[in-house]
N, C-alpha and C positions, 0 to 999 in steps of 0.2 A: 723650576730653574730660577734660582737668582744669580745676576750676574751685573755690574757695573753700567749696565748700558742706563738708559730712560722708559725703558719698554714696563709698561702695565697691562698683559695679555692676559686675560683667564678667561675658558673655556669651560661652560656650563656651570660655571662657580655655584656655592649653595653656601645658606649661614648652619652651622653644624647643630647651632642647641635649636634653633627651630624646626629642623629635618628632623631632630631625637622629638622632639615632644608631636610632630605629626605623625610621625613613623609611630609613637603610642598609638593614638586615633584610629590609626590603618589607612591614612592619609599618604600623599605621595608630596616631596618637596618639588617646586620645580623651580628646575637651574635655569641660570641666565650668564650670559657673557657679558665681558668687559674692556675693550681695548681702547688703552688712552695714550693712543699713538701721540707723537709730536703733532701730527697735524690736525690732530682731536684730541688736546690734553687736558680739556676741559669738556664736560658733559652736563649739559643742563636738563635734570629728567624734570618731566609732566607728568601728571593725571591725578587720579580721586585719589581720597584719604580710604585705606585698607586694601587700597591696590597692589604695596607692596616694595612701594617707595623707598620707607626707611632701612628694611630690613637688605633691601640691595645694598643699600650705604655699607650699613653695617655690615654683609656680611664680605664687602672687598675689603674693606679694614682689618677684619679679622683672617682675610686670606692671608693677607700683605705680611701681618703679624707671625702670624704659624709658620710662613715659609721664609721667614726669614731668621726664625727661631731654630731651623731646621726637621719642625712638628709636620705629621699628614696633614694634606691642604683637599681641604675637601671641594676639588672640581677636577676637571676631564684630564688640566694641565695647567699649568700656568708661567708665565714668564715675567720673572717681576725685577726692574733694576732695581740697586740699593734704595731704600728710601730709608734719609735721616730721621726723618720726626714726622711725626703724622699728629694730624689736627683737626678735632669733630666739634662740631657744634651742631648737638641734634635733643629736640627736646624741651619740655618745659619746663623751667625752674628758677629760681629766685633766693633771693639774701637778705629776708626783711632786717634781718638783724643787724646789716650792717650797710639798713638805707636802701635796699638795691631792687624795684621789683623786676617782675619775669623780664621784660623789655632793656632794663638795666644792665641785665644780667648776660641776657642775651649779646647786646654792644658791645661790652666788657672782653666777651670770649672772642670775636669778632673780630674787636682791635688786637686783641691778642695773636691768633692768627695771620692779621695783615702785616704783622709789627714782626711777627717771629719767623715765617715760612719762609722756606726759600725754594730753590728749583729743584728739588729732588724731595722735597715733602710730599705727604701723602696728603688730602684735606677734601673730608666731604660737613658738609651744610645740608641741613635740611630747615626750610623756610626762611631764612632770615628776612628780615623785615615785617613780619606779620604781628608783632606787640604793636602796632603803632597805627596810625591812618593810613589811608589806603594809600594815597599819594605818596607820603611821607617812608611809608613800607616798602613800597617800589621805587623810588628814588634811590634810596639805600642799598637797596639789594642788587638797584643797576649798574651802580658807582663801584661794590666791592666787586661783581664778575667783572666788570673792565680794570681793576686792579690786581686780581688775581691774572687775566689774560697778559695784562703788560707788564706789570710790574716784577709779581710774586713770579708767574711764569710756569707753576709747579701743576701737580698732576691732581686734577680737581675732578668731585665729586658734587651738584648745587642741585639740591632737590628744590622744588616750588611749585605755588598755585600763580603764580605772575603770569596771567601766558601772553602778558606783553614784552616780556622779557625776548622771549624768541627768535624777535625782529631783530638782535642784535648779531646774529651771524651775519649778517649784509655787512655789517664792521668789525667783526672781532673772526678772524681767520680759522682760530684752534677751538673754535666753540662750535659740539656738535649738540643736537636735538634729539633728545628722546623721550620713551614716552610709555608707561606700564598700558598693557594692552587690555579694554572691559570691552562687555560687549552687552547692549541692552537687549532683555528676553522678555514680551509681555508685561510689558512697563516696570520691569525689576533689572537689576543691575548687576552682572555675572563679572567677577575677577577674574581674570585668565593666570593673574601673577608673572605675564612676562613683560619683557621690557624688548622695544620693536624701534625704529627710527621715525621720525617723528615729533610733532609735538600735541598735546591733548588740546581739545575742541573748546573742554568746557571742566568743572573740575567735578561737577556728579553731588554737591555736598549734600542738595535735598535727597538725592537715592539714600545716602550716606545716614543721615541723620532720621529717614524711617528706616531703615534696617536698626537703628538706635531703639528706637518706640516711641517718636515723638507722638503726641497724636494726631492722629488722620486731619483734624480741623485745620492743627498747626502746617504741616506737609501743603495741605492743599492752598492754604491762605500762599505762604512761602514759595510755590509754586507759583501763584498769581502774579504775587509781586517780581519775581523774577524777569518773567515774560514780560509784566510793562516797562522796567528798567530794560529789561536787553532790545526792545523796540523802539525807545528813546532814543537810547544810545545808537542802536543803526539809523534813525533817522537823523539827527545832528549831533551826533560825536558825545553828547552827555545827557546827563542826566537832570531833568527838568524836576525845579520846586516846587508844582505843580502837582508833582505826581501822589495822586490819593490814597498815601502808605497808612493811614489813620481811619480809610471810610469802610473798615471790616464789619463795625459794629454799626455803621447806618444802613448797611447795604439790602436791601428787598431781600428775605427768604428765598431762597430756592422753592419751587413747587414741591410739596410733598409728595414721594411714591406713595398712591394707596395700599402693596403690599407693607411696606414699613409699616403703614399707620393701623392698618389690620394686626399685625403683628406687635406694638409696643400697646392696641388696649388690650389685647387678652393677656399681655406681662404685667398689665397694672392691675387687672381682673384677677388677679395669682394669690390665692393666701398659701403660700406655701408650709406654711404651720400645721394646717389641717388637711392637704391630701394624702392619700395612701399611695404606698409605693406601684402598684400596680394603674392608680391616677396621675402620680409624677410621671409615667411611661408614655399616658396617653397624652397626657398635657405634652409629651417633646415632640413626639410625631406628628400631631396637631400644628404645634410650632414650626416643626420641619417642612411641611408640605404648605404653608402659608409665605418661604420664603422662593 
């Protein structure tokens, strides 16, 4: 239903060309709601990267479009007032050509948005502020939701890893909290793909970036560091100069497991050139039962 009101209601919304390409797989999409009532007309989603963030964005923009096109809208239902003009900034990309890098570029669309929207636009973000220092990154990104709240006024969409951002419903009335729901299983990192009320704890990027293939060294250094930075910071609010992000390569060996080390000489002992296939066999079982 569209109709003149403010209402942006949809009920188990889905993006349709993601749904087609998992429905290939024999994969199943899963819906998620949206309502950006007056008194939540702004929605600040949380959590990891491959949660499912963007693709919510996108696919309430693309509902917005379809049913106002008069096209099937692919969710339960949906109730959308008019919206004049819809405005995304999601994504990375840049304009070397004419001077501009990603960050640049990013600004640009930004001002544009802030400069053009008005109360009945549609407008989701995802990240703003993340080309730039961390500081300088959330400063920005805090300044434009409190102008979109007051100013703009319109029906927003602000994905982010800020999750100091959050703090700002204590001042900003129409700003609600949410948050793609994961769930950690045996130290691995499960997407649920839905979006629950809320704001996320932490943003998961080491899960994130070994499901990538970083290597295991990288992972676990990065993990190190982590933990000393976040134990800094709850003991006085920052983070100290101090902190020994450089002593990986002075640091004492770990003790050696002697199965490892039973195990990498008889892989150096290996001329694999010269066993027979019926010796490659015994050589892996050998191997197997040494682990």
């Amino acid at each position: 239903m569209v109709d003149n009101s403010l209402r942006f209601e949809i009920v188990s919304g889905r993006h349709p060309v993601v749904e087609a390409s998992l429905k290939k797989r024999g994969e199943q999409f899963i819906g998620n709601s949206c309502n950006l009532e007056a008194a939540h007309r702004l929605w600040l989603l949380t959590g990891p990267n491959m949660a499912g963030k963007s693709t919510f964005l996108r696919q309430n923009a693309l509902i917005a479009i379809l049913a106002q096109a008069g096209s099937f809208v692919p969710a339960e239902s949906a109730h959308i007032g008019v919206v004049d003009s819809l405005f995304s900034r999601v994504g990375a990309a840049d304009d070397l050509a004419r001077g501009r890098s990603t960050f640049m570029a990013e600004m640009v669309e930004t001002a544009t948005i802030l400069h053009q929207a008005g109360e009945r636009s549609l407008v989701i973000l995802d990240e703003i502020g993340r080309g730039t220092a961390t500081f300088d990154g959330l400063s920005i990104a805090w300044a434009v939701i409190e102008h979109l709240h007051n100013v703009t006024r319109c029906r927003t969409l602000f994905a982010t890893h800020y999750h100091e951002l959050t703090t700002l419903t204590e001042s900003l009335p129409a700003l609600a909290c949410h948050t793609m729901k994961v769930k950690e299983w045996k130290g691995d990192l499960v997407f649920l793909h839905e979006v629950t009320d809320g704001a996320a704890d932490r943003s998961y990027g080491i899960h994130v970036a070994k499901l990538a293939g970083l290597p295991a060294s990288v992972i676990t250094r990065a993990g190190g560091i982590l933990q000393q930075l976040e134990q800094q910071q709850a003991a006085n609010g920052k983070v100290s100069a101090s902190l020994p992000l450089f002593a990986y390569t002075q640091k004492t060996p770990a003790p050696s497991d002697p199965s490892l080390e039973m195990l990498k000489n008889e892989v150096e002992r290996l001329a694999p050139d010269s066993v027979t296939p019926k010796q490659a066999i015994d050589i892996l079982y050998k191997l197997k039962n040494l682990l």
